[in-house]
C-alpha positions, 0 to 999 in steps of 0.5 A: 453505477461507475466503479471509480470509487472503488478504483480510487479506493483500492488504489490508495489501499495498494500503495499502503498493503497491495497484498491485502487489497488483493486478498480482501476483494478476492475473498469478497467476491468468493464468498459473495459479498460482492458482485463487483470483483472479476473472476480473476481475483478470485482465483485460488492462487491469487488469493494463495499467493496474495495471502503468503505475500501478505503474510511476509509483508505483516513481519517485515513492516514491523522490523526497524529498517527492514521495512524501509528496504521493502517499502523500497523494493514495492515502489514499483509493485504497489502502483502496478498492483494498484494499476492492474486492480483498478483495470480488473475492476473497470473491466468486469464492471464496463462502466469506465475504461480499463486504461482511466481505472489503471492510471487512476489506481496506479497514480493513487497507489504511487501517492499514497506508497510515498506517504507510507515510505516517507513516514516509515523512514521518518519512524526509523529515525526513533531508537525503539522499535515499537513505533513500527509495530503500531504504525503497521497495525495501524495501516493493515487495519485502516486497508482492511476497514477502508476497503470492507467500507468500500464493499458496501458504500463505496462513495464514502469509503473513497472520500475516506480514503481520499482524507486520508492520502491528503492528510498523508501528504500534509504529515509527510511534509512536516516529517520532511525533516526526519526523512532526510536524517534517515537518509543520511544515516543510511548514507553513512552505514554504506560508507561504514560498510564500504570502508570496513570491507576495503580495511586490510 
């Protein structure tokens, strides 16, 4: 059977908790529940490291603002996390090649990274800081229960997936709006802070 799905899956997955994506198919495979996560994954300092990082990402996403400057940061981690699960899973399972898993795991982490970072900055623009602890919930859970699906039935947990990148998409570009008020009321915190340091 090829392991696109699971590619796909775990693509989307990366772009929203890359860190978790790593952590749940390494212990996957470690307890057994799959045969299709390579060995790599299941090393114990992957799982160690994915498990701090996905422990530092679990707080920082909850912080107002502060989630925005990580979603920044993990523009880049996220695709190449997605990228390189995608060609670990490809590669262990030989039935499509390593090079097609890592664009597609790589492009699909990138889309569904965008939506996450648009609809945070979109959050942010609210004054109360609860909307970030549940839109956070709410994504780890989603990553947890879309990946676990894709254990067992991978061909459904893509469309899932695939659902809900779409549906993403489509809630980013009614938020287009919000997006740009944030972005311009960090715009004017830098110039604040720029003046205010030039001040005598």
């Amino acid at each position: 059977m090829s392991v696109l799905p699971l590619v796909f899956t775990s693509g989307w997955a990366s772009g929203v908790n890359a860190y978790a994506v790593v952590l749940l198919l390494g212990l996957f495979g470690l307890t057994g529940v799959s045969d299709d996560v390579p060995q790599t994954q299941q090393r114990p300092e992957v799982l160690i490291a994915a498990g701090v990082l996905f422990l530092c990402e679990a707080v920082a996403d909850k912080i107002p603002y502060v989630d925005s400057v990580w979603d920044s940061v993990h523009t880049v981690v996220r695709p190449l996390a997605g990228a390189w699960v995608g060609a670990l899973l490809a590669g262990h399972s030989g039935s499509v090649s390593d090079v097609t898993a890592g664009l597609i795991g790589g492009s699909t982490a990138l889309a569904s990274h965008t939506v996450k970072a648009g609809t945070r900055m979109a959050v942010n623009t609210s004054p109360e800081p609860f909307s970030n602890v549940v839109l956070s919930l709410a994504e780890d859970l989603g990553v947890g229960g879309v990946v676990s699906l894709a254990m067992f039935h991978p061909q459904a947990a893509a469309l899932v997936a695939a659902v809900l990148l779409a549906g993403g998409l489509a809630v980013l570009v009614l938020l287009v709006s919000r997006i740009r008020r944030f972005l311009r009321r960090r715009a004017q915190r830098r110039e604040e802070r720029r003046l205010a340091s030039r001040a005598p």
